[in-house]
MARBA-3410 file (N, C-alpha, C, O; in Angstrom, 1 decimal):
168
95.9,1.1,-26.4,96.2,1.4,-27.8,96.8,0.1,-28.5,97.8,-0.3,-28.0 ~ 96.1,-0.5,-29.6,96.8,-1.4,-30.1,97.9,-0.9,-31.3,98.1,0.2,-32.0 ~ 98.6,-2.2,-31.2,99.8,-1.7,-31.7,100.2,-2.6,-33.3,100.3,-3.8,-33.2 ~ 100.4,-2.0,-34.7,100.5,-2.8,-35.3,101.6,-2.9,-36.2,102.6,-2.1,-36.2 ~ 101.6,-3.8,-36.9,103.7,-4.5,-37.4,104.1,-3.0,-38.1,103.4,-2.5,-39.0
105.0,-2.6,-37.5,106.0,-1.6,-38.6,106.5,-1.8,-40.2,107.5,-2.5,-40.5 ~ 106.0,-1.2,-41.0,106.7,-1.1,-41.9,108.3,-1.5,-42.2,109.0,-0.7,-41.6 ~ 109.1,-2.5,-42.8,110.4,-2.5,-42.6,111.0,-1.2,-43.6,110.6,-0.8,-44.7 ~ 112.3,-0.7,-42.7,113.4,-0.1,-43.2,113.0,0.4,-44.7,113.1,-0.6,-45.5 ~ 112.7,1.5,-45.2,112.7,1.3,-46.3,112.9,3.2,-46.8,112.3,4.0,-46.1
113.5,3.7,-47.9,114.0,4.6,-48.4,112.2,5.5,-48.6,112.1,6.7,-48.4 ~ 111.2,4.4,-48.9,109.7,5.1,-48.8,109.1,5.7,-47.5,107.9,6.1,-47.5 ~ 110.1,5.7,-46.1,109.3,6.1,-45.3,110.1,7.2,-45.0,111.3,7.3,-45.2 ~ 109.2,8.3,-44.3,109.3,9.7,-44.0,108.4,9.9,-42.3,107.2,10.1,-42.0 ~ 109.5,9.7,-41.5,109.2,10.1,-40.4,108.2,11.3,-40.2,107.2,11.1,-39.5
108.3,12.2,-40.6,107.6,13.3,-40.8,106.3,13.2,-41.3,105.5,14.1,-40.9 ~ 106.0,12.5,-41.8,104.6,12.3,-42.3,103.7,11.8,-41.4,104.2,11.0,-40.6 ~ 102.4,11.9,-41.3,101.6,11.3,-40.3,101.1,9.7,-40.3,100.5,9.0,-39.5 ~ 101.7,9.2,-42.1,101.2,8.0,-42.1,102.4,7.0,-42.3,102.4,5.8,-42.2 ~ 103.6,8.1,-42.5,105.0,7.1,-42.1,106.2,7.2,-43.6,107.4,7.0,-43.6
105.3,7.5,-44.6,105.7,7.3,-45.9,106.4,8.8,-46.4,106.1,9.8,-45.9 ~ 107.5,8.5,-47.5,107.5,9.7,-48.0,106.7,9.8,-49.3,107.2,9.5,-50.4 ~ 105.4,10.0,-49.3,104.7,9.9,-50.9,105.3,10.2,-51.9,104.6,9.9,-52.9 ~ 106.2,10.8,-52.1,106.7,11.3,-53.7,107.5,10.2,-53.6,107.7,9.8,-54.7 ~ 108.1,9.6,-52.6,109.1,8.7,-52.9,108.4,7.5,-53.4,108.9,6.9,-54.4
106.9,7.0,-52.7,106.5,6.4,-53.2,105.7,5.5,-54.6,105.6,4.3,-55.0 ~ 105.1,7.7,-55.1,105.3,8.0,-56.1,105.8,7.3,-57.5,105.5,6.5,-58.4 ~ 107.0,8.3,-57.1,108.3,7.6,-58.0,108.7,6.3,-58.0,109.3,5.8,-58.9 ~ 108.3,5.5,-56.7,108.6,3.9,-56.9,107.9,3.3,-58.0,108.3,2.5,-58.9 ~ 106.6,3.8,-57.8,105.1,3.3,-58.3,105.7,3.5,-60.2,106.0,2.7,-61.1
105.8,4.9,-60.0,105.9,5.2,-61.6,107.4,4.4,-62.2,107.7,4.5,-63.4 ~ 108.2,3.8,-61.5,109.3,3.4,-62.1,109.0,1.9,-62.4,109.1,1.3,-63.5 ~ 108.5,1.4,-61.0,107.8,-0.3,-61.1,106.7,-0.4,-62.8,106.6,-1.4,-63.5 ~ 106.1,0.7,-63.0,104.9,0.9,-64.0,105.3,2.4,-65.2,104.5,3.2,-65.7 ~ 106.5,2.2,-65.3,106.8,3.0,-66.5,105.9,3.5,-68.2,106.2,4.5,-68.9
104.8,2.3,-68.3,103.9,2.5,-69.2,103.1,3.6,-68.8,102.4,4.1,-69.7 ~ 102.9,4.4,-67.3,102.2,4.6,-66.8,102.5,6.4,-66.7,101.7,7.4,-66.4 ~ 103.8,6.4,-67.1,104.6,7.5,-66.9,104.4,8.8,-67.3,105.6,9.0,-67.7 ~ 103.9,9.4,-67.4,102.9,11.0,-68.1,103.4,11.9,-67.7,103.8,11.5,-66.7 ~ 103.8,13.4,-67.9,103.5,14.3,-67.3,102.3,14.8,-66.4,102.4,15.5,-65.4
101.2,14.3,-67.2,100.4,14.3,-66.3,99.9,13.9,-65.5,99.0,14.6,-65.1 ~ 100.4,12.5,-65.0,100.0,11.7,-63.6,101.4,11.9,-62.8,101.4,11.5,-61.6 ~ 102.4,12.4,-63.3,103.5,12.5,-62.4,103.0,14.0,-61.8,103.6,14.4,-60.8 ~ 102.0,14.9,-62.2,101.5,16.1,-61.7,100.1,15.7,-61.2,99.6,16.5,-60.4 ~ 99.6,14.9,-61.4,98.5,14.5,-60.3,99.2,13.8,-59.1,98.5,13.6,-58.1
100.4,13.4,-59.0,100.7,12.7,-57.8,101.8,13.2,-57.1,102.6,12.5,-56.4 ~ 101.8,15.0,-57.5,102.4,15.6,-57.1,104.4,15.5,-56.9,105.1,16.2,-56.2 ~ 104.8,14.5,-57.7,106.0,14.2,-58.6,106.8,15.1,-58.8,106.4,15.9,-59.7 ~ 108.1,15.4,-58.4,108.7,16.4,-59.6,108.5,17.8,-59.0,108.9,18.8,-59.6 ~ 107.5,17.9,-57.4,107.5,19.7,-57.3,108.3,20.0,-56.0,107.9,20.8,-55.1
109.3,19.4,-56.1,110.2,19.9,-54.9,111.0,18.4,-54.1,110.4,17.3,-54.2 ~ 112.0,18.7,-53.6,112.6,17.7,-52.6,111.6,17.1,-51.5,110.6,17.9,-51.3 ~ 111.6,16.2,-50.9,110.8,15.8,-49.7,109.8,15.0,-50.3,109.7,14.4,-51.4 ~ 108.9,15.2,-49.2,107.3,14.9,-49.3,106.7,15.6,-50.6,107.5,16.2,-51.2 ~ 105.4,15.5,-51.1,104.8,16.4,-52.1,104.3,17.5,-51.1,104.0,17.4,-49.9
104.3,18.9,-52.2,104.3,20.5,-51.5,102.4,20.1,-51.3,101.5,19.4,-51.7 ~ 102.8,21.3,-50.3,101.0,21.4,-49.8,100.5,22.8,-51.2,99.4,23.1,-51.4 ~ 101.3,23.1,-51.5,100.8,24.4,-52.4,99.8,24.1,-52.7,99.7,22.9,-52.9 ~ 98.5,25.2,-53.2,97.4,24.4,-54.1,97.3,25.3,-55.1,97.5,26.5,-54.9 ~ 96.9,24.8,-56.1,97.2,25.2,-57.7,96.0,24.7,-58.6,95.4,23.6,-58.2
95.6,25.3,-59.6,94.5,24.7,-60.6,95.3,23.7,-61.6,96.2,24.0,-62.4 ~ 94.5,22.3,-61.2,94.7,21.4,-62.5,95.4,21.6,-63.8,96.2,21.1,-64.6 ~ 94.2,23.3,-63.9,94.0,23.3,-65.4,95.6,24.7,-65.7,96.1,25.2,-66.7 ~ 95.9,24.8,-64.7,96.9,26.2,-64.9,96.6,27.4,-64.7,97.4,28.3,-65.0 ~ 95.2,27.7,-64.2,94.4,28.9,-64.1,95.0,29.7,-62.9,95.7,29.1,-62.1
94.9,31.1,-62.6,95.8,31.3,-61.6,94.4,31.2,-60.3,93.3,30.6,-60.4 ~ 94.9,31.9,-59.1,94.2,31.7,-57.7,92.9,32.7,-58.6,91.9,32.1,-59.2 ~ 92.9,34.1,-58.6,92.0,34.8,-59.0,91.3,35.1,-60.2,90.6,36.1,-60.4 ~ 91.6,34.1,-61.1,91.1,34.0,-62.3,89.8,33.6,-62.3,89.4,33.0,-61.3 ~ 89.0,33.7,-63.4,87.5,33.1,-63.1,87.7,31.9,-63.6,88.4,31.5,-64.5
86.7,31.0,-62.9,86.6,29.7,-63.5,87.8,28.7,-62.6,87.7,27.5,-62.5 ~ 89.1,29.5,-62.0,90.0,28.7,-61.4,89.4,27.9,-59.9,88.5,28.4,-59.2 ~ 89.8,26.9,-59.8,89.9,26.0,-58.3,90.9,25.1,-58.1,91.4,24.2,-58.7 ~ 91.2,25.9,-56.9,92.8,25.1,-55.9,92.5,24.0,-55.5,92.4,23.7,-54.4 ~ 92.3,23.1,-56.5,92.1,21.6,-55.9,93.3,20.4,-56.4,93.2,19.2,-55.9
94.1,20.6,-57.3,94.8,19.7,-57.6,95.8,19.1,-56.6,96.6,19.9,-56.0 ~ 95.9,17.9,-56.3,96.6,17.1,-55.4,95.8,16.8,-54.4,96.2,15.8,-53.8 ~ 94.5,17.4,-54.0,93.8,17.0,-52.8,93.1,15.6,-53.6,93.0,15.2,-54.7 ~ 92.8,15.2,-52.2,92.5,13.7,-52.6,90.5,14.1,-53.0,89.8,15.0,-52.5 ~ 90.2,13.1,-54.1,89.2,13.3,-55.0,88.5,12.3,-54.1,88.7,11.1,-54.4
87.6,12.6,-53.1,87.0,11.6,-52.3,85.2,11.4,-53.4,84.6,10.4,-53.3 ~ 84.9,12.2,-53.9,83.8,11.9,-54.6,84.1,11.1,-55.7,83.6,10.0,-55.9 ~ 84.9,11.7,-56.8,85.5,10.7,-58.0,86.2,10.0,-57.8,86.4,9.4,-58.8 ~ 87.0,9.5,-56.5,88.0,8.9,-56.7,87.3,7.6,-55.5,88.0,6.7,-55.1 ~ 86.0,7.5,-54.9,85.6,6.8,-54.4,84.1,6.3,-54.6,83.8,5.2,-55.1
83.3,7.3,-54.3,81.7,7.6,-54.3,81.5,7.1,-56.0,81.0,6.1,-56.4 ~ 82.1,8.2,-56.8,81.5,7.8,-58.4,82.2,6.6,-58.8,81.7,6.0,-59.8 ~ 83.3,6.0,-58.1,84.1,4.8,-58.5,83.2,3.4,-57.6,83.3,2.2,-57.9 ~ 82.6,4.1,-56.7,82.0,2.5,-55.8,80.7,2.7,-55.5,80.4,2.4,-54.3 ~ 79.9,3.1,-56.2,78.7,4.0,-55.7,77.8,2.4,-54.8,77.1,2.4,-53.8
78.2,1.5,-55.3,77.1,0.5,-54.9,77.6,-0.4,-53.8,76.9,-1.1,-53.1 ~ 79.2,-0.3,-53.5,80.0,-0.9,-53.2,79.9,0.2,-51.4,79.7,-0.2,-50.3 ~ 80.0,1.5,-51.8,80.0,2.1,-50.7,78.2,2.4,-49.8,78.0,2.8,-48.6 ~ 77.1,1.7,-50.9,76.0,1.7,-50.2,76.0,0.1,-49.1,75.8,-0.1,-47.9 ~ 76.3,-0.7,-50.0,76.4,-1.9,-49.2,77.3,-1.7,-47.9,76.7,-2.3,-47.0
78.5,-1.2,-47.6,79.3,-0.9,-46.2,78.1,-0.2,-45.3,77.7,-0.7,-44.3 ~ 77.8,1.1,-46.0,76.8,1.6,-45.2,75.5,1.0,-44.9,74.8,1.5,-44.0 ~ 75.3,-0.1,-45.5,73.9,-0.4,-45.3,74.7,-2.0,-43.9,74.1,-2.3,-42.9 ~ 75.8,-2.5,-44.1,76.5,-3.6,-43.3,76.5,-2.5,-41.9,76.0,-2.8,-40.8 ~ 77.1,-1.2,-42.4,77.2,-0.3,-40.9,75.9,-0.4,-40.1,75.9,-0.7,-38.9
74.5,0.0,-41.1,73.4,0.0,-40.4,72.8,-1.1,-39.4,72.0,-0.9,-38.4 ~ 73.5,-2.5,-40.1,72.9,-3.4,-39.4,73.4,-3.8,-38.3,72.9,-4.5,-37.4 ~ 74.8,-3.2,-38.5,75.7,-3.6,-37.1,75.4,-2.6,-36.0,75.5,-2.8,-34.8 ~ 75.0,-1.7,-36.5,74.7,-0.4,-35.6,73.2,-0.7,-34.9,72.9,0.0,-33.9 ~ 72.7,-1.4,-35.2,71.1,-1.9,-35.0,71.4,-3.2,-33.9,70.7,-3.3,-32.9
72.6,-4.4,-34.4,73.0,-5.0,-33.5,73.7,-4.4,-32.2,73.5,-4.9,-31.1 ~ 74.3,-3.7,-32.5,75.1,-3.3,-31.2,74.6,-1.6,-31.2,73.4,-1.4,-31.1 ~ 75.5,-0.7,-31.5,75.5,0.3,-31.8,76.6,1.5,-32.3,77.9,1.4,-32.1 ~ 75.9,2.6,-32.9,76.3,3.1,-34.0,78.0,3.8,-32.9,78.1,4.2,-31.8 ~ 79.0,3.5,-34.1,80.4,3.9,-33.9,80.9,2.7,-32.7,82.1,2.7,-32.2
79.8,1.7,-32.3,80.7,0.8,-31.3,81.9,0.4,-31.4,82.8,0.4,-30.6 ~ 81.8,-0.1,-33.0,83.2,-0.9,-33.2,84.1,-0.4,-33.5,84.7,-0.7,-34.4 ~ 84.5,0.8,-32.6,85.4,1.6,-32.6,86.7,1.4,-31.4,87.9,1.5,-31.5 ~ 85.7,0.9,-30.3,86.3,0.5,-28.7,86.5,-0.6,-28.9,87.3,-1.0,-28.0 ~ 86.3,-1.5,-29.9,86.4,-2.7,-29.8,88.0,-3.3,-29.1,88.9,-2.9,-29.8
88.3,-3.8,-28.1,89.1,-4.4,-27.7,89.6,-5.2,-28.6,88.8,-5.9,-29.3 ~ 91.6,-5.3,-28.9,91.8,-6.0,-30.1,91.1,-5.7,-31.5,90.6,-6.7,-32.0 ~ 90.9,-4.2,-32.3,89.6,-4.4,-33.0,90.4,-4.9,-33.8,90.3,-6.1,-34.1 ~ 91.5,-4.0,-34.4,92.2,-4.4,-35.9,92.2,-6.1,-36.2,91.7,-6.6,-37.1 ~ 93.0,-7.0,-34.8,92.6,-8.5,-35.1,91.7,-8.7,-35.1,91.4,-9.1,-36.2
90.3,-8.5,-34.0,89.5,-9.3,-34.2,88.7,-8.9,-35.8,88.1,-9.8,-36.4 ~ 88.7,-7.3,-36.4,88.5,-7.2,-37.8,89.0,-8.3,-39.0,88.4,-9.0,-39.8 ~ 90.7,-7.9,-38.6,91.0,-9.0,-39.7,90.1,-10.7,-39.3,89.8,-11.2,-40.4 ~ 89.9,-11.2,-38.7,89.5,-12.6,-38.3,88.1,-12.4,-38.7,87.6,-13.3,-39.3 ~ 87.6,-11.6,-38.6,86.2,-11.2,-39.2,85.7,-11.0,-41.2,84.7,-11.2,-41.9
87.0,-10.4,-41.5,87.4,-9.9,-42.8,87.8,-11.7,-43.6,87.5,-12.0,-44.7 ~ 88.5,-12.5,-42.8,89.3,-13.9,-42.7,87.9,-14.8,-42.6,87.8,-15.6,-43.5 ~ 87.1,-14.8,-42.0,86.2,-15.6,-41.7,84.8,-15.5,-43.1,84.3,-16.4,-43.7 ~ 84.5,-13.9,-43.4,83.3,-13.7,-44.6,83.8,-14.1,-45.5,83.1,-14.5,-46.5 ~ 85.3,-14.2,-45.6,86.2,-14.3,-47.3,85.9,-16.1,-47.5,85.5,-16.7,-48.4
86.3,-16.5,-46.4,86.2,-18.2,-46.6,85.0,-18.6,-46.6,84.8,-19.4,-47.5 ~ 83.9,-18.2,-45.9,82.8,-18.5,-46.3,82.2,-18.1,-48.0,81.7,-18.8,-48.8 ~ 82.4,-16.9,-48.0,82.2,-16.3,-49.3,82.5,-17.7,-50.6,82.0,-17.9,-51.7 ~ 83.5,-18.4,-50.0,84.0,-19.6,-50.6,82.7,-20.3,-51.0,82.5,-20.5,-52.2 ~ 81.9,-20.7,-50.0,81.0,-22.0,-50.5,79.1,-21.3,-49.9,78.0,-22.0,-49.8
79.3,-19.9,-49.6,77.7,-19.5,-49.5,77.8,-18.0,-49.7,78.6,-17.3,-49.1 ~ 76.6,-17.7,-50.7,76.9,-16.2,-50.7,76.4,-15.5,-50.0,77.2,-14.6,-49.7 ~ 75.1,-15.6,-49.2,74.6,-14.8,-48.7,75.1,-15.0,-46.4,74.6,-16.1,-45.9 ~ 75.4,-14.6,-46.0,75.7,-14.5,-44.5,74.5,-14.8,-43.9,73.6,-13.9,-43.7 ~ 74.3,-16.1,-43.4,72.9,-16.5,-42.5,72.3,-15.3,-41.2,71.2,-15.1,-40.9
73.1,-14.8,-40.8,73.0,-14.0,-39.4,72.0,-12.9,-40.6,70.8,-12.9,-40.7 ~ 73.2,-12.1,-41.3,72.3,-10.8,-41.8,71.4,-10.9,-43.0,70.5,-10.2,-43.3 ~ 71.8,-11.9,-43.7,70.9,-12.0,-45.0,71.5,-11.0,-46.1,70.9,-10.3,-46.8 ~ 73.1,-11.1,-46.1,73.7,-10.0,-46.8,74.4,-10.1,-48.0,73.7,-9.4,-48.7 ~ 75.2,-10.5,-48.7,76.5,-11.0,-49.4,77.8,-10.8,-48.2,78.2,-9.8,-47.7
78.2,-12.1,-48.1,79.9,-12.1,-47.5,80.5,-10.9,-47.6,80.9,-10.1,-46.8 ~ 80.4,-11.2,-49.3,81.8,-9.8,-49.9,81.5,-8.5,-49.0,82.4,-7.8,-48.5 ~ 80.1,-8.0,-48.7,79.7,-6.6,-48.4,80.5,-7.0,-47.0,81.3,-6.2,-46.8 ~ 80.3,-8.0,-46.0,80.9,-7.7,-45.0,82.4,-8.1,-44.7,82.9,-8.3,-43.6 ~ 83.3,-8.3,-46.1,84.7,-8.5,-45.9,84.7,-7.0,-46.5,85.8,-6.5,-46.3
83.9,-6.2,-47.2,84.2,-4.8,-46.9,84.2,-4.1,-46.1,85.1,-3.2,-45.9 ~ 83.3,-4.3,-45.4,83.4,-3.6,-43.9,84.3,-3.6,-43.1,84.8,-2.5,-42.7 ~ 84.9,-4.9,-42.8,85.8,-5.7,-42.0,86.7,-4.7,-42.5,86.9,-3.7,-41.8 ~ 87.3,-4.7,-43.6,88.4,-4.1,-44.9,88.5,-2.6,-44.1,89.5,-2.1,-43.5 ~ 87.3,-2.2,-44.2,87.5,-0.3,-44.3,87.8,0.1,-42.4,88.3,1.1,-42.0
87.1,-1.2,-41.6,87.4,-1.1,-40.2,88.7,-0.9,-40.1,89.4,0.2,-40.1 ~ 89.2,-2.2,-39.9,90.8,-2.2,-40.3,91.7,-0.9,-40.6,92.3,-0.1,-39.9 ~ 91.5,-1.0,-41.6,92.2,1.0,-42.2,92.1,1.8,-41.0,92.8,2.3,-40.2 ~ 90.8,1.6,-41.3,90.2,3.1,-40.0,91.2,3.0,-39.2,92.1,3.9,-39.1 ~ 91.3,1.8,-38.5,92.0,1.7,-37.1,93.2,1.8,-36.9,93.7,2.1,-35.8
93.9,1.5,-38.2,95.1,1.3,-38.6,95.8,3.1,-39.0,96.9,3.7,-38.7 ~ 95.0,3.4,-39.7,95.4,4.8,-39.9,95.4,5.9,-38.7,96.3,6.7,-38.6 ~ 94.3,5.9,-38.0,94.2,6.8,-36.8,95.3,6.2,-35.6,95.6,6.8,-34.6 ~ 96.0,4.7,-36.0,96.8,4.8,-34.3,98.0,5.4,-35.8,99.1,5.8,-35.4 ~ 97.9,5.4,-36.7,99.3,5.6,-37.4,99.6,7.4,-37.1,100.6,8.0,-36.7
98.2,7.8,-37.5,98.1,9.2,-36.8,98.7,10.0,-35.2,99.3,11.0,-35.2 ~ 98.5,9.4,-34.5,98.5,9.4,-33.2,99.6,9.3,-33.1,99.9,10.3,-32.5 ~ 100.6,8.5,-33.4,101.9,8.3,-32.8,103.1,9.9,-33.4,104.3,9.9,-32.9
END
């Protein structure tokens, strides 16, 4: 299991949490750092303001509708993986998958999972497309754009980084 730098000391982490943070604390850091930013209603999209701790798992309609009302859905606070990624990167997320395909063709599909050392050898991979990216666009091996594979590298990293953060 690789192991990576600890977060320092800080009033934003919450043992309890699976990824180390207390998000409302974080939250509230975010909205105090960015006060322009400050709404009622992004302090209730980021679940702000509904209790001590962590933000509540309760689930509630955006719109105020109750559970059994028509037209209601318990989705506010869950994370918006279609709008908040898919319709935000639609081209950005075809190119990773299309970088996935080709790596998956070089080696194979979910290899770079085992990868020994992955998170460094990612970042040095992620380090290496960015500097090139400097002075050639397209990556001679795949015939790609850089950028698409310092995304890759990017979303590897996380992956790896979130699941050992999980784990522990």
């Amino acid at each position: 299991m690789q192991h990576f730098p600890q977060p320092p000391e800080s009033k934003l982490v919450n043992p309890d949490n699976p990824y180390g943070l207390d998000l409302e604390a974080v939250a509230e850091d975010f909205l105090k750092r960015n006060s322009w930013l400050d709404t009622p209603n992004l302090r209730d999209m980021l679940n702000v303001n509904k209790g001590a701790g962590a933000p509540t798992k309760e689930e509630y309609d955006p719109n105020g509708k109750q559970a059994h009302e028509a037209g209601s859905k318990l989705d506010a606070g869950k994370s918006p993986v279609y709008q908040g990624l898919l319709d935000y990167f639609p081209r950005a997320c075809l190119a990773v998958a299309n970088i996935s395909a080709i790596g998956a063709q070089k080696y194979t599909w979910k290899g770079w999972e085992t990868v020994e050392n992955g998170f460094s050898r990612y970042s040095d991979a992620l380090a290496r497309h960015l500097v090139k990216e400097g002075f050639e666009y397209l990556d001679e091996d795949t015939k790609r754009p850089h950028a698409e594979q310092v995304a890759w590298n990017a979303m590897a990293r996380l992956e790896l980084l979130l699941r050992e953060q999980e784990a522990k």
